[in-house]
C-alpha positions as CSV (number, residue, x, y, z in Angstrom):
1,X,0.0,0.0,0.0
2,X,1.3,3.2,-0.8
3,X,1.3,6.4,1.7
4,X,-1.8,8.3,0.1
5,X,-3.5,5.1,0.4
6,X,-2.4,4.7,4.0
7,X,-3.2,7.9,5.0
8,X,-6.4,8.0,3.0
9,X,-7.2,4.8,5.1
10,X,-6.3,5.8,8.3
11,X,-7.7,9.5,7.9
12,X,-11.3,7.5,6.7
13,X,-11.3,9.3,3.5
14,X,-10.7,5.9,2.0
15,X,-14.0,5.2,0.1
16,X,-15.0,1.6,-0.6
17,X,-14.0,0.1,-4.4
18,X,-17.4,-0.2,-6.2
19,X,-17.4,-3.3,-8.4
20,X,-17.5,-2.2,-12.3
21,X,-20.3,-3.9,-14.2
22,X,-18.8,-7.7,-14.7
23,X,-18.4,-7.6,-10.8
24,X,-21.9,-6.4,-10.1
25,X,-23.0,-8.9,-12.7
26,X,-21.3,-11.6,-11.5
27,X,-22.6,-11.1,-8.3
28,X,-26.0,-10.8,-9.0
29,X,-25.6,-14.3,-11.4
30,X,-24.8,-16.1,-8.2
31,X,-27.6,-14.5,-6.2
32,X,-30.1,-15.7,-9.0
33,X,-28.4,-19.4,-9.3
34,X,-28.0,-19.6,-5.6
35,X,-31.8,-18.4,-5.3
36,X,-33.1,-20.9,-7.9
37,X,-30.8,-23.7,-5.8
38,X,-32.9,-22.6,-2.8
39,X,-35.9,-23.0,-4.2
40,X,-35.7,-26.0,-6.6
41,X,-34.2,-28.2,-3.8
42,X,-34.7,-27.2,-0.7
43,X,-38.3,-25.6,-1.2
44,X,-39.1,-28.8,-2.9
45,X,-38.0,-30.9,-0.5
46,X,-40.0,-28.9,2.7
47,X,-43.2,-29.3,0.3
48,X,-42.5,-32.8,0.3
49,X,-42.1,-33.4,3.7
50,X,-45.2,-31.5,4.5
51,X,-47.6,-33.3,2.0
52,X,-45.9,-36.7,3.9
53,X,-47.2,-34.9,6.9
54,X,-50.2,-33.8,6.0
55,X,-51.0,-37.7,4.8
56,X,-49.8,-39.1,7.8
57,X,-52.1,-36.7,9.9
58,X,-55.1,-38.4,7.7
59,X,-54.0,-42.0,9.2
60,X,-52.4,-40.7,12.3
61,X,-51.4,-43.2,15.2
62,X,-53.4,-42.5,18.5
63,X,-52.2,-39.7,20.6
64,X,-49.8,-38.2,17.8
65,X,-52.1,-35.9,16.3
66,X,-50.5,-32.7,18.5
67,X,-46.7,-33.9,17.4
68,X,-47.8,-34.4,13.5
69,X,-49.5,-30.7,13.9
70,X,-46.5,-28.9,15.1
71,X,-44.3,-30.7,12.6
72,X,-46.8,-28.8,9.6
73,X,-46.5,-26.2,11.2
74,X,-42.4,-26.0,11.2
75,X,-42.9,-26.9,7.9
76,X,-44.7,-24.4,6.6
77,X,-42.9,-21.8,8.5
78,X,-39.7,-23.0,7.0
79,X,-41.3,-22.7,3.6
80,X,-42.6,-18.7,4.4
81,X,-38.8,-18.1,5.7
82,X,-37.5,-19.8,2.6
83,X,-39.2,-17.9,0.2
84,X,-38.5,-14.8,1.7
85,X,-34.8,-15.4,1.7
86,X,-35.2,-16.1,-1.9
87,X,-36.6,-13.1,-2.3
88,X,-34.0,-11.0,-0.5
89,X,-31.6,-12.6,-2.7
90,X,-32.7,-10.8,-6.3
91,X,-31.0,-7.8,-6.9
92,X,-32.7,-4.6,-5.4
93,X,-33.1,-2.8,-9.2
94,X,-35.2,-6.1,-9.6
95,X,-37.3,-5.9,-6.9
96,X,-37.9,-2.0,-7.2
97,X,-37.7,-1.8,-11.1
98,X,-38.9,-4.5,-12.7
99,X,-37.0,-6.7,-15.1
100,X,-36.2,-4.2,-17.8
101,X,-34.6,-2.3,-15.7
102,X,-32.8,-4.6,-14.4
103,X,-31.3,-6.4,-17.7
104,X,-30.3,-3.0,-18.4
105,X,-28.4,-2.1,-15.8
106,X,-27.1,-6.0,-15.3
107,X,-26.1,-5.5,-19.6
């Protein structure tokens, strides 16, 4: 590091590097691929396990009814939180834009 960079640091005139646009594309690739991940696998795999709840519930064992509840209901919770973590993950001109906006900024 040189000594304007050093002093610019230490003095906290030092402004963060912004990405240029392959960065911030980059970036926002991953958030998309890691957001379809979430919800092609794990989403999928929760709705699973709750329709396997929601059948057993139908044919329950005696005195299980209150345990196979609570499971459907950690279930479905864990589905809401899932989807909106997906959610958080698209990029904000997304979100707030719409997707013109967003393939223009992201071309």
């Amino acid at each position: 590091m040189q000594l304007t960079e050093t002093t610019a640091v230490h003095s906290g005139a030092a402004r963060p590097r912004v990405p240029d646009r392959a960065a911030q594309r980059r970036i926002a690739d991953s958030r998309l691929r890691l957001a379809g991940e979430l919800r092609e696998r794990v989403q999928a795999r929760l709705v699973n396990v709750l329709i396997a709840l929601e059948l057993t519930s139908e044919c329950e064992p005696p005195g299980q009814a209150e345990l196979i509840n609570e499971a459907v209901e950690q279930a479905r919770t864990a589905i809401a939180e899932l989807r909106d973590l997906v959610a958080d993950l698209r990029p904000a001109v997304l979100a707030g834009r719409g997707l013109p906006a967003a393939v223009e900024v992201h071309t």
